[in-house]
C-alpha positions as CSV (number, residue, x, y, z in Angstrom):
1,X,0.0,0.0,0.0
2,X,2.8,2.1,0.5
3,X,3.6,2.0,-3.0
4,X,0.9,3.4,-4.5
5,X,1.0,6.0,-1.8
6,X,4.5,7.8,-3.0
7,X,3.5,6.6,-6.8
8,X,0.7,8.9,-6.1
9,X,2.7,11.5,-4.8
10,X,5.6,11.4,-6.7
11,X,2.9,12.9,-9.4
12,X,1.8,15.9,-7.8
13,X,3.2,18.7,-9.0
14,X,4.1,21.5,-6.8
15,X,4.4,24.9,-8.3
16,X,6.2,27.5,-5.7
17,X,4.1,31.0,-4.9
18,X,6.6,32.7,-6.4
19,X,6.8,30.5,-9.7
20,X,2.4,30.9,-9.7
21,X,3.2,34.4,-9.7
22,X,5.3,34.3,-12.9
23,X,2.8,32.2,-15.0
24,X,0.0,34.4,-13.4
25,X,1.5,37.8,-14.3
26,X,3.0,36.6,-17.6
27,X,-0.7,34.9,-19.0
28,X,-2.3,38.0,-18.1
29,X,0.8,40.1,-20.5
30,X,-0.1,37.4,-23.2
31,X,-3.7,36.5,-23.6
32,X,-3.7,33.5,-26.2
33,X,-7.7,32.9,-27.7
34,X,-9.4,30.5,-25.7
35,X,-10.0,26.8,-27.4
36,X,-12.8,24.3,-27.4
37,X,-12.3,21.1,-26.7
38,X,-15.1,18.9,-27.3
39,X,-14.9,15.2,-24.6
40,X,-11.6,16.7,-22.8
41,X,-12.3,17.5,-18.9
42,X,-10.1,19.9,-17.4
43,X,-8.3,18.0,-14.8
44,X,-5.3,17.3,-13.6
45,X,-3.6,14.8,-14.6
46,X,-5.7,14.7,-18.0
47,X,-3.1,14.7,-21.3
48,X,-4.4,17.4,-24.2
49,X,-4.6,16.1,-27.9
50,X,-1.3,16.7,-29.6
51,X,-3.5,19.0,-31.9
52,X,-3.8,21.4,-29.5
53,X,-0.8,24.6,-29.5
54,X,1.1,24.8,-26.3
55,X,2.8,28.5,-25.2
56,X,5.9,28.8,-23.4
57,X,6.3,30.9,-20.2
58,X,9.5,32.2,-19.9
59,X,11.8,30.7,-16.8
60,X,9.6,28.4,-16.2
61,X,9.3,24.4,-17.0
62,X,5.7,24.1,-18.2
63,X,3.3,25.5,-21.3
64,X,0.0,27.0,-21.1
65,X,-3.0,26.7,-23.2
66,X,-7.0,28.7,-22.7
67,X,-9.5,25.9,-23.0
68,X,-13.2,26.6,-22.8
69,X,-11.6,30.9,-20.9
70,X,-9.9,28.3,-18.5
71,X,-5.6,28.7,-18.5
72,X,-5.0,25.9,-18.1
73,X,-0.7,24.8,-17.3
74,X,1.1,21.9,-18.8
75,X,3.8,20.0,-18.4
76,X,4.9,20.0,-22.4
77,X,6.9,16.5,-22.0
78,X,3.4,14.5,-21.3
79,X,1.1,16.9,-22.0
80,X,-0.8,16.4,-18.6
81,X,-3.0,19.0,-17.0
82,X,-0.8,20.1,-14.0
83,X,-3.0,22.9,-12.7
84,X,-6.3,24.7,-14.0
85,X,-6.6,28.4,-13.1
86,X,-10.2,29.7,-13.1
C-alpha cells in the first residue's frame, strides 16, 4: 500500500508561490484565444490532444493553453493537466 502512496505523490506537482506568480503575471501580459475542446475534462492529470498549440512561459518548465476561458498549465513533455486556473 505504500507504494501506491509515494506513486501517487511522486505525481503531484508542486508549483512555488513565487513561480504561480510568474505564469499568473506573464498569462495576463499574453492573452492567447481561448480553445474548445469537445470530450476533454479539465483535470489534472488529464493529457491534451497533440492537436492542441502549447505556449511557453519564460523561466519556467511548463506551457500553457485557454481551453473553454480556463488557462490551463502543462507540463509539455506528457502533455498532462498540472493545474487549472479559473
Amino acid at each position: 500500500m505504500l507504494v501506491g502512496v509515494s506513486a501517487a505523490a511522486a505525481q503531484d506537482v508542486v508549483i512555488q508561490p513565487e513561480q504561480d506568480t510568474v505564469i499568473r503575471e506573464y498569462v495576463k501580459k499574453k492573452p492567447m484565444a481561448s480553445i474548445s475542446l469537445l470530450g476533454v475534462e479539465l483535470n489534472i492529470g488529464t493529457a491534451l490532444p497533440d492537436t492542441v498549440e502549447l505556449y511557453e512561459v519564460p523561466d519556467v518548465q511548463y506551457r500553457y493553453v485557454v481551453v473553454d476561458g480556463r488557462t490551463v498549465l502543462v507540463d509539455p513533455s506528457t502533455r498532462k493537466i498540472v493545474k487549472v486556473y479559473d
